[in-house]
C-alpha positions in Angstrom: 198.8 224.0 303.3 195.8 223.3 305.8 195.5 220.0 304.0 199.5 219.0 304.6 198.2 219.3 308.6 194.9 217.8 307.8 196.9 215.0 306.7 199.0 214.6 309.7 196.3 213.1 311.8 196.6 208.9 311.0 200.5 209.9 311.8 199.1 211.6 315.3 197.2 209.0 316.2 200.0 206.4 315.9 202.2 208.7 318.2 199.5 209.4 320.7 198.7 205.8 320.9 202.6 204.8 321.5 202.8 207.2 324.1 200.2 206.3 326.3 200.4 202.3 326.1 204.2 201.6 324.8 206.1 199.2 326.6 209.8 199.1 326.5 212.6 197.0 326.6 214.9 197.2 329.6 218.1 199.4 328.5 216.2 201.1 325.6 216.5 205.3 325.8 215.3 207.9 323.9 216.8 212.0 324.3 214.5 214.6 326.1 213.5 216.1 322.3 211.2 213.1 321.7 210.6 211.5 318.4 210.2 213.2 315.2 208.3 212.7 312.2 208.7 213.4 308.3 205.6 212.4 306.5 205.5 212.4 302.7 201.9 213.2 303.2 202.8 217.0 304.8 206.5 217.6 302.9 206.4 221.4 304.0 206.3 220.6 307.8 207.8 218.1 310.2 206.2 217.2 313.6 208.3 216.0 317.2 206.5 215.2 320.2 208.6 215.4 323.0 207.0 213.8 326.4 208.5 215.8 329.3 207.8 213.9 332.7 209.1 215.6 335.8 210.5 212.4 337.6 210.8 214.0 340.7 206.8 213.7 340.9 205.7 210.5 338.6 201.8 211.9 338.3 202.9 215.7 336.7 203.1 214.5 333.1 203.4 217.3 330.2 203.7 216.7 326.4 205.0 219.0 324.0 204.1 219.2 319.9 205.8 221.5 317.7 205.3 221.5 314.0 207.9 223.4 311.8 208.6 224.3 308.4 210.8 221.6 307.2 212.4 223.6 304.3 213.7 226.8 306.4 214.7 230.1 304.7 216.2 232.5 306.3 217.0 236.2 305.0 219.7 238.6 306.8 219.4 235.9 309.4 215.0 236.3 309.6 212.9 232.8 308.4 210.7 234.1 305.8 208.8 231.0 305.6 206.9 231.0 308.9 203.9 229.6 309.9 200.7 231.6 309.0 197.8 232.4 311.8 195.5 229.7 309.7 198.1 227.0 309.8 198.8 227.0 313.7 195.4 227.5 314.7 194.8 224.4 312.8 197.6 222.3 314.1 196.2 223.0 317.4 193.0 222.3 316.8 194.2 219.0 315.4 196.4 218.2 318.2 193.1 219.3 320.4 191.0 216.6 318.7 193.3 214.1 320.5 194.3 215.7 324.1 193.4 219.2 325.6 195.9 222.0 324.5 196.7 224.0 327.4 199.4 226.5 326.9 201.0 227.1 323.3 203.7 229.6 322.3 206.0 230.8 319.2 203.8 229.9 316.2 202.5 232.6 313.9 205.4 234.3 312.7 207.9 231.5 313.2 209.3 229.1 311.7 208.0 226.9 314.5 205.1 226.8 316.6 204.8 224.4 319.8 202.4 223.5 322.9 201.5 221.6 325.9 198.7 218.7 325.9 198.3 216.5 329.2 198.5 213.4 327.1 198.8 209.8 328.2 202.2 209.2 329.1 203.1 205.5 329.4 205.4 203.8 332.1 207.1 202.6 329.5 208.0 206.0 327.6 208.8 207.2 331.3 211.2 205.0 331.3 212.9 205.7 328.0 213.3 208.9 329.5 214.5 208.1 332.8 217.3 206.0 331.3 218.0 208.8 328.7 218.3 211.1 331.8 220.5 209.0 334.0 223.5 208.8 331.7 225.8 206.6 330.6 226.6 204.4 333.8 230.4 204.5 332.6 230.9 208.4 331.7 228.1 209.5 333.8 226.6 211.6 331.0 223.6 211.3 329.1 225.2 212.2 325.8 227.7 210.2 326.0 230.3 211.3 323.4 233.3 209.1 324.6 235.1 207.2 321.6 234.0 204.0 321.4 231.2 203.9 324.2 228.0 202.5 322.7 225.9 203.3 325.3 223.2 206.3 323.8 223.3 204.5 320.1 222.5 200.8 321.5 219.8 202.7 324.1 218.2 204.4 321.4 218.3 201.8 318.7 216.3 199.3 321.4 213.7 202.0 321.6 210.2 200.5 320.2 209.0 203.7 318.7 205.7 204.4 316.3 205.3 204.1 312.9 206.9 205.9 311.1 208.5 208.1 313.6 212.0 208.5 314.3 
């Protein structure tokens, strides 16, 4: 399975690139968990990349990876297929061939593993945020769920995202 992550790095590459030059239209969202990817190149994991930006204070940027087992199993309510010690450590060490890995938690023995690289983080994906996080100007949510209210679909649909990634 070290392969399936070796083989994640063109699609790492692409996200890391979007996130640190995108540019955006005006209106376009996307939700707090990031974007996601589901390579046919690594079908036992999936990969999300979630760009956390405190807006209170524009220069404290954080990104978070997490890589999962795409096909979860679960026994008496326990994953049985969780992520081996060889398999994180090599997810991180491929994440830390792009940005520094500072802080990383769940991993071996779960079914997902995630950490913190101080990536590159756009104005543009800052932005896609920021409108995520400042709601629906009608319903004053940012999920909006009102029937009929547009709002989070047409935001996200406008968002110019990588390759690949959803």
């Amino acid at each position: 399975m070290i392969e399936s992550i070796e083989a994640l790095r063109p699609h790492l590459k692409v996200a890391f690139d979007w996130l640190s030059s995108s540019e955006q239209p005006e209106g376009a969202l996307i939700q707090h968990h990031g974007i996601y990817l589901l390579p046919d190149c690594s079908p036992e994991f999936s990969v999300q990349i979630a760009p956390e930006t405190i807006l209170r204070n524009q220069s404290i940027r954080r990104t978070v990876v997490i890589i999962e087992h795409r096909d979860k199993k679960f026994v008496d309510g326990a994953a049985t297929n969780v992520l081996t010690e060889e398999e994180f450590k090599s997810f991180i060490e491929l994440v830390n061939s792009f940005y520094p890995v500072f802080d990383h938690w769940n991993g071996v023995g779960c079914e997902s593993g995630s950490m913190s690289v101080a990536a590159d983080v756009s104005d543009g994906v800052v932005r896609l945020l920021a409108t995520y996080r400042g709601g629906c100007p009608t319903h004053k949510h940012s999920l909006c769920s009102w029937e009929k209210c547009s709002w989070f679909k047409e935001g996200r649909a406008k968002a110019v995202l990588p390759e690949g990634w959803r």
